[in-house]
N, CA, C and O atoms as CSV, one atom per row, in Angstrom:
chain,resi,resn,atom,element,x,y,z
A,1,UNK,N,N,-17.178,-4.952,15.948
A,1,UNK,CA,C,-16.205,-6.026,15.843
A,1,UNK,C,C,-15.009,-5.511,15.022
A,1,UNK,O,O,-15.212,-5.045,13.900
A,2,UNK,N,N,-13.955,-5.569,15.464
A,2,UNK,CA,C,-12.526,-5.047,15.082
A,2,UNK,C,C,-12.277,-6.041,13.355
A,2,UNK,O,O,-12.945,-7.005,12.981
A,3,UNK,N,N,-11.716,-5.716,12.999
A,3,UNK,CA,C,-11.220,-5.801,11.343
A,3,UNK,C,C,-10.487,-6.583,11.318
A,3,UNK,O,O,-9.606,-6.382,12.154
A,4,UNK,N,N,-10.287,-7.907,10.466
A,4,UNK,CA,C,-8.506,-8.234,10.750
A,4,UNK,C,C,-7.564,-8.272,9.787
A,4,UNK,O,O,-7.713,-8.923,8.752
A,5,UNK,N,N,-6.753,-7.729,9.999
A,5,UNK,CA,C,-5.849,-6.807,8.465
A,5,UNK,C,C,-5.671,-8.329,8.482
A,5,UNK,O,O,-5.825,-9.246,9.289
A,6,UNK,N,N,-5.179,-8.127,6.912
A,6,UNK,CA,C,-4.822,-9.002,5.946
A,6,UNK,C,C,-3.795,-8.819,4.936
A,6,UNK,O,O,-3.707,-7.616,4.688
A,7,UNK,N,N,-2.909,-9.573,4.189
A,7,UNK,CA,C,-2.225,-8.885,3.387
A,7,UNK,C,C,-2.763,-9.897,1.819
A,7,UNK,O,O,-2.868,-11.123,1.836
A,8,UNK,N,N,-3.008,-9.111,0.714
A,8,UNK,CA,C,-3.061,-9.830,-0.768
A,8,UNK,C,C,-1.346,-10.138,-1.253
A,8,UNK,O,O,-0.284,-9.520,-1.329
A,9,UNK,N,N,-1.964,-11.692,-1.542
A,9,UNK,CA,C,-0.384,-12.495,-1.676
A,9,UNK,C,C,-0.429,-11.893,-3.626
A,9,UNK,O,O,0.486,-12.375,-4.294
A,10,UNK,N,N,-1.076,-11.267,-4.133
A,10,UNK,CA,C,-1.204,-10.342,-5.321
A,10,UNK,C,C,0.170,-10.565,-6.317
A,10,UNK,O,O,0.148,-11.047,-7.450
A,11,UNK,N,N,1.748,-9.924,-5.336
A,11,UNK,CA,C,2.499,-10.329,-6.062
A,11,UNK,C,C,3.401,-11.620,-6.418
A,11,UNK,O,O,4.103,-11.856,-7.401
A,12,UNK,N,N,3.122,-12.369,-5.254
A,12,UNK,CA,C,4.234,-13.189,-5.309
A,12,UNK,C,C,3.077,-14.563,-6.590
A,12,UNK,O,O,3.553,-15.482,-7.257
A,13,UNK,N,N,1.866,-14.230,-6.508
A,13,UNK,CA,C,0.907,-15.135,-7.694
A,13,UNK,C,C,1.185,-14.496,-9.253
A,13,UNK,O,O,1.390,-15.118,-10.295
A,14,UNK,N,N,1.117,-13.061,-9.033
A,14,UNK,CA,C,1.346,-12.733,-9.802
A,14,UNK,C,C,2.509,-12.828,-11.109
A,14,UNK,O,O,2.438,-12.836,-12.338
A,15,UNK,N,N,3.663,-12.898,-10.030
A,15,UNK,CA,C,5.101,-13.391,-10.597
A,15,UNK,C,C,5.539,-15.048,-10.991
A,15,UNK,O,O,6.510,-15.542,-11.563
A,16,UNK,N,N,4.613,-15.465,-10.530
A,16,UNK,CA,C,4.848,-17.154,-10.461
A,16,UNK,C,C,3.713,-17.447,-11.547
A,16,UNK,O,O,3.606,-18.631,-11.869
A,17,UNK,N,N,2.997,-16.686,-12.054
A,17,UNK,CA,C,2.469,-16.988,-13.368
A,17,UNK,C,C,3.382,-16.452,-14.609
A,17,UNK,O,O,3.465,-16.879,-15.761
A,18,UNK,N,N,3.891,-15.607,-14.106
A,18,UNK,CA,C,4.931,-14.893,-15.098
A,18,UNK,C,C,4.310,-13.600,-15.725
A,18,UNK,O,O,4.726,-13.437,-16.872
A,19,UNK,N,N,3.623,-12.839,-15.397
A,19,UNK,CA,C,2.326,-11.888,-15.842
A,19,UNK,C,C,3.194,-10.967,-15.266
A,19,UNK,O,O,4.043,-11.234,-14.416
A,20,UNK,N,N,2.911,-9.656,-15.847
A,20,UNK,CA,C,3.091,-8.049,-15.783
A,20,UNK,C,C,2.012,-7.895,-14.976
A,20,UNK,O,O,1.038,-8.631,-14.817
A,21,UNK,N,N,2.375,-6.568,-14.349
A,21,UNK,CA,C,0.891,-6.159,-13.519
A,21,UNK,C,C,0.225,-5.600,-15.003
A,21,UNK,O,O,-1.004,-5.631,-14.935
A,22,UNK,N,N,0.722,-5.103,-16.305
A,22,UNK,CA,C,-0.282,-4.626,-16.513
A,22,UNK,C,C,-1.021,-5.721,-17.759
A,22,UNK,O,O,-2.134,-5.397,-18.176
A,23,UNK,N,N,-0.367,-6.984,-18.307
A,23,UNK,CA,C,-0.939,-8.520,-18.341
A,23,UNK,C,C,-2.256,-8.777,-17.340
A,23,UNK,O,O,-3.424,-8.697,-17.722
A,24,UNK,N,N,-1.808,-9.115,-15.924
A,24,UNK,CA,C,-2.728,-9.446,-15.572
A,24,UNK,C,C,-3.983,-8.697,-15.227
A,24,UNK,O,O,-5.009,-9.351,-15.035
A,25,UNK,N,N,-4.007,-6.954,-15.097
A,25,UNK,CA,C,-5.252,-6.413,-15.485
A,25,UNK,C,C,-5.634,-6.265,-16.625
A,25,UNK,O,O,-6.791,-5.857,-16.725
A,26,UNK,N,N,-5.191,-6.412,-17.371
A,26,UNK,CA,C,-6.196,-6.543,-18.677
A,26,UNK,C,C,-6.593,-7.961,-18.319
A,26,UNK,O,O,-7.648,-7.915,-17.686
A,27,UNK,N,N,-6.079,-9.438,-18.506
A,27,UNK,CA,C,-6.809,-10.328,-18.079
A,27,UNK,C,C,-7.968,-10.556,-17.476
A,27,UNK,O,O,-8.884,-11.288,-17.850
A,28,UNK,N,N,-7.872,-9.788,-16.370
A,28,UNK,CA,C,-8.796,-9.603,-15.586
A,28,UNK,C,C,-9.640,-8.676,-15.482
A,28,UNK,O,O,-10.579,-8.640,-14.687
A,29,UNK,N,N,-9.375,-7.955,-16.205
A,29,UNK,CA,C,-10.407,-6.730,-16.548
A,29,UNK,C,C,-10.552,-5.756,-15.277
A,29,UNK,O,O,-11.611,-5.223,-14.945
A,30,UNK,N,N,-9.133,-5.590,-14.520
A,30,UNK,CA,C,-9.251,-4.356,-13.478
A,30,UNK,C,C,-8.052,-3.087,-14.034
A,30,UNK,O,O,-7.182,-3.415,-14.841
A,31,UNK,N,N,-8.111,-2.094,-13.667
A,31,UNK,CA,C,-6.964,-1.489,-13.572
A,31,UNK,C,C,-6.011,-1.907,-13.100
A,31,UNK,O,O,-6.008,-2.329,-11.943
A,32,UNK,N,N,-4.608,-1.897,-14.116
A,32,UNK,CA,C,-3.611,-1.538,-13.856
A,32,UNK,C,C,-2.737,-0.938,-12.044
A,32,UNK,O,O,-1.920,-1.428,-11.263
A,33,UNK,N,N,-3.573,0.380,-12.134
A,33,UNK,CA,C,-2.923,1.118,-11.378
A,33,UNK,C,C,-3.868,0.007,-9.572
A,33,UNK,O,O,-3.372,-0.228,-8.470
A,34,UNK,N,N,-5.085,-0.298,-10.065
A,34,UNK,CA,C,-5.348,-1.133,-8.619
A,34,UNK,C,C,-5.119,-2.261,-8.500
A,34,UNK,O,O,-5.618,-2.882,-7.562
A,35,UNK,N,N,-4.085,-3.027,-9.648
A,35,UNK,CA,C,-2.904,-3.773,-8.715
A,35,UNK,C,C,-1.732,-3.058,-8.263
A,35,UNK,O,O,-1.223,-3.444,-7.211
A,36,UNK,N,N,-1.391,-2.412,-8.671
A,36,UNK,CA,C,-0.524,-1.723,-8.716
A,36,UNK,C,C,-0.348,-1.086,-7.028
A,36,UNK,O,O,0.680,-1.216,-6.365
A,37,UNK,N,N,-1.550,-0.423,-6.581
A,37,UNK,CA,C,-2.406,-0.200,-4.884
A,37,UNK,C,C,-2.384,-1.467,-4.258
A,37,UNK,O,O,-2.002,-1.672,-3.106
A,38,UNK,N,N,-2.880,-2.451,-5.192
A,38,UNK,CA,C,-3.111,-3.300,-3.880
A,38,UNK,C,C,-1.635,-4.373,-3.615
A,38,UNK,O,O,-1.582,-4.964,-2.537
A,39,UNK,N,N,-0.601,-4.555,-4.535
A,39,UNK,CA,C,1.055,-4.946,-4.544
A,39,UNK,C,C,1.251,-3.875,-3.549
A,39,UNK,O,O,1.939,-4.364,-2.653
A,40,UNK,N,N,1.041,-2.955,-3.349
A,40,UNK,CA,C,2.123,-1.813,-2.745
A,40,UNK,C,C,1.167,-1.635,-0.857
A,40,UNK,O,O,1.628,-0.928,0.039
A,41,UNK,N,N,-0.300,-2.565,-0.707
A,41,UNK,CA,C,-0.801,-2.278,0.542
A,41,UNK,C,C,-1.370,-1.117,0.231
A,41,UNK,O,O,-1.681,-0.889,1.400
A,42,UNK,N,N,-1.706,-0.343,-0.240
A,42,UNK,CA,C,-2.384,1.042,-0.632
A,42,UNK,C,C,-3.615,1.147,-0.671
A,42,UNK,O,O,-4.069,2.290,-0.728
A,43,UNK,N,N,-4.242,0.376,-0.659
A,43,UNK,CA,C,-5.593,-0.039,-0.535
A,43,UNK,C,C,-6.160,-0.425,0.398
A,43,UNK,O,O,-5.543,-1.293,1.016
A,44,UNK,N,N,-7.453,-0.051,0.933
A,44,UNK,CA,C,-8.141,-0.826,2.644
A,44,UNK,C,C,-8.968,-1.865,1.886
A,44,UNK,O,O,-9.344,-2.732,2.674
A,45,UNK,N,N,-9.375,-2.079,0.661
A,45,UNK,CA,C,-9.963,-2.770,0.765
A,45,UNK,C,C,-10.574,-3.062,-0.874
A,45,UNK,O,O,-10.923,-2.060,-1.498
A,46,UNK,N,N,-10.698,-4.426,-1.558
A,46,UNK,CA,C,-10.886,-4.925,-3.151
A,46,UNK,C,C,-11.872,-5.328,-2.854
A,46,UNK,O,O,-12.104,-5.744,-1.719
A,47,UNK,N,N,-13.109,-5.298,-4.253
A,47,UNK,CA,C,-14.163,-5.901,-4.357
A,47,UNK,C,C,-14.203,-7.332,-4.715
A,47,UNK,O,O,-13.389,-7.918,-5.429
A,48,UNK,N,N,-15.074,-7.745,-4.230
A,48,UNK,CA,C,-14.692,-9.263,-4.347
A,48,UNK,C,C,-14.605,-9.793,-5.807
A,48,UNK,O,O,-13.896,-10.715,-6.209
A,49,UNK,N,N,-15.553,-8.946,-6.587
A,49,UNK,CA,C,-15.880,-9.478,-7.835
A,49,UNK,C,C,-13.925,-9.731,-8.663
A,49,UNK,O,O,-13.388,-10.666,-9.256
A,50,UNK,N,N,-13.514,-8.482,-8.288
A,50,UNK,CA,C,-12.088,-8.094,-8.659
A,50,UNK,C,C,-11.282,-9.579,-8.074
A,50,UNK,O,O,-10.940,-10.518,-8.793
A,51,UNK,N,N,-11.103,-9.481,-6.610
A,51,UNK,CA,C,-10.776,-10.838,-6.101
A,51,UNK,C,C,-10.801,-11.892,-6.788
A,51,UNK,O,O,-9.829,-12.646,-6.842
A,52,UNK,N,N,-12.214,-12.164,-7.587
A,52,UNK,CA,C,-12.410,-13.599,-7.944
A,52,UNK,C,C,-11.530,-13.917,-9.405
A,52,UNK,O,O,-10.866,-14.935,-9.600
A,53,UNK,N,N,-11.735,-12.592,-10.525
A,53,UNK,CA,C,-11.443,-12.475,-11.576
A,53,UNK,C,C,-9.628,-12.456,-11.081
A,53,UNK,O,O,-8.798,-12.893,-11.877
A,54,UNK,N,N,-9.346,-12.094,-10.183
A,54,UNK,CA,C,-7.619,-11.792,-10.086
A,54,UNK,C,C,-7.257,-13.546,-9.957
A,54,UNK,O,O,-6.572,-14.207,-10.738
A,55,UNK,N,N,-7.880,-13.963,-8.852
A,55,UNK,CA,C,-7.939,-15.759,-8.923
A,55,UNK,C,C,-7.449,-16.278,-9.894
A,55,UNK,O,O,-6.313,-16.632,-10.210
A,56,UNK,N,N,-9.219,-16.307,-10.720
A,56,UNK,CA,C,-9.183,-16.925,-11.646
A,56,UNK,C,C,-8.079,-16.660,-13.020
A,56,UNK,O,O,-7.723,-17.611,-13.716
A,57,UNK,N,N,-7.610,-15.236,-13.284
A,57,UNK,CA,C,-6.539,-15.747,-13.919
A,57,UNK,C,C,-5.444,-16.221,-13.290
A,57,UNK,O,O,-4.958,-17.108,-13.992
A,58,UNK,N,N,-4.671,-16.010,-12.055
A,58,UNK,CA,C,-3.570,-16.288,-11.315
A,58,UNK,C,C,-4.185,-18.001,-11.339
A,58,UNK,O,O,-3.390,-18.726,-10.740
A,59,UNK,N,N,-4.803,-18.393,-11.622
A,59,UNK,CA,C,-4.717,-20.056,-11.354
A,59,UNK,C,C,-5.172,-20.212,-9.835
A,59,UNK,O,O,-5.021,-21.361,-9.420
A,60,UNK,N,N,-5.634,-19.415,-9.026
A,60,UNK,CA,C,-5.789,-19.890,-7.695
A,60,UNK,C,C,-7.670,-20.039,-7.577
A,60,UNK,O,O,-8.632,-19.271,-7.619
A,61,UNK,N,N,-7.371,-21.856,-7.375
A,61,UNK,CA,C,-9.007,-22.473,-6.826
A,61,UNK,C,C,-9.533,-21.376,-6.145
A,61,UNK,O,O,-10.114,-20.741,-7.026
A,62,UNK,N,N,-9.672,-20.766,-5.057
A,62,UNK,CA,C,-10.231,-20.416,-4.127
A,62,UNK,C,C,-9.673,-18.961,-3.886
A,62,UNK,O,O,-8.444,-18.972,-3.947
A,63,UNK,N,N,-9.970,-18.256,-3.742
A,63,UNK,CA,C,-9.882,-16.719,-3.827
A,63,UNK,C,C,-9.312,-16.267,-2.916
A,63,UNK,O,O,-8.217,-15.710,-2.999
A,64,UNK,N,N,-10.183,-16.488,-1.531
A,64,UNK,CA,C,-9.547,-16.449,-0.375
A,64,UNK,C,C,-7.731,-16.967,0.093
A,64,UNK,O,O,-6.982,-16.672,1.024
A,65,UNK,N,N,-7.614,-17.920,-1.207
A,65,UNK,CA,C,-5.993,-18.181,-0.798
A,65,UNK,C,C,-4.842,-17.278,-1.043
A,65,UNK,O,O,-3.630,-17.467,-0.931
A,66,UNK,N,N,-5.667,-16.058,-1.474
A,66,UNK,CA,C,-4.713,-14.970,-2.260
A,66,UNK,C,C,-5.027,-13.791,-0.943
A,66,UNK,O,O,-5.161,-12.583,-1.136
A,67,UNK,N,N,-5.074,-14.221,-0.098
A,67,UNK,CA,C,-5.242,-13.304,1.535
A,67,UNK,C,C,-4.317,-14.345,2.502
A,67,UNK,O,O,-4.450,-15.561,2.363
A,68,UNK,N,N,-3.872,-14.080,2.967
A,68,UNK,CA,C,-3.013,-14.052,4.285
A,68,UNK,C,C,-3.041,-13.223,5.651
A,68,UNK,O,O,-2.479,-12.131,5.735
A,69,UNK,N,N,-3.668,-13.756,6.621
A,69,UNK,CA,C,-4.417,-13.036,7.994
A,69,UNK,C,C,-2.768,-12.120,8.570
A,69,UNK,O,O,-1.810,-12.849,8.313
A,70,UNK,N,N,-2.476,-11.227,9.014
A,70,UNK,CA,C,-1.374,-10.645,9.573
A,70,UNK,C,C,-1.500,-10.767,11.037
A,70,UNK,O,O,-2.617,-10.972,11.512
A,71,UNK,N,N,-0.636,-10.680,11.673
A,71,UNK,CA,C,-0.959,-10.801,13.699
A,71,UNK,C,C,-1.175,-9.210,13.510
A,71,UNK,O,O,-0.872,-8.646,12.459
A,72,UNK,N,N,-1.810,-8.437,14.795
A,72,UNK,CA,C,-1.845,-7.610,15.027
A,72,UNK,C,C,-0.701,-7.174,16.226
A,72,UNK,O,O,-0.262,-7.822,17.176
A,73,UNK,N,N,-0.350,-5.447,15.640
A,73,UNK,CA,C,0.262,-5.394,16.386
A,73,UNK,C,C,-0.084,-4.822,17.977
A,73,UNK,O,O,-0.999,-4.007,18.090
A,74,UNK,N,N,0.706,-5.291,19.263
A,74,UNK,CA,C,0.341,-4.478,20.668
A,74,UNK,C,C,1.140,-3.578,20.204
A,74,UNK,O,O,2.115,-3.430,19.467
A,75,UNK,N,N,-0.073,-2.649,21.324
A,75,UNK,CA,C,0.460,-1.111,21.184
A,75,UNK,C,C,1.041,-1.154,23.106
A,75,UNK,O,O,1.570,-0.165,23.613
């Protein structure tokens, strides 16, 4: 079963709390540099645990709201 890219809405939560990327990993207790990957798309893929803790400081209920499905493109 095919994958379906996604993009992490990472910065625009990030900025609307008013947080530094490197604020909100310490908050959250991830690296720096893997927000830093995952703002820039550099990443295939975050652990959820990371996900939940990025949430929960960004203020977002539900974890999943910090993903946004992308269309795929035809080749």
């Amino acid at each position: 079963m095919p994958m379906t890219p996604v993009v992490l809405r990472l910065r625009y939560f990030r900025e609307r709390a008013g947080l530094s990327q490197y604020r909100l990993a310490r908050l959250a207790e991830v690296p720096q540099s893997t927000i830093s990957r995952l703002e820039a798309g550099k990443t295939p893929a975050i652990d959820l645990r990371q996900l939940e803790r990025l949430a929960d400081v960004l203020g977002v209920r539900r974890p999943g709201d910090l993903l946004v499905r992308v269309a795929r493109r035809k080749h």
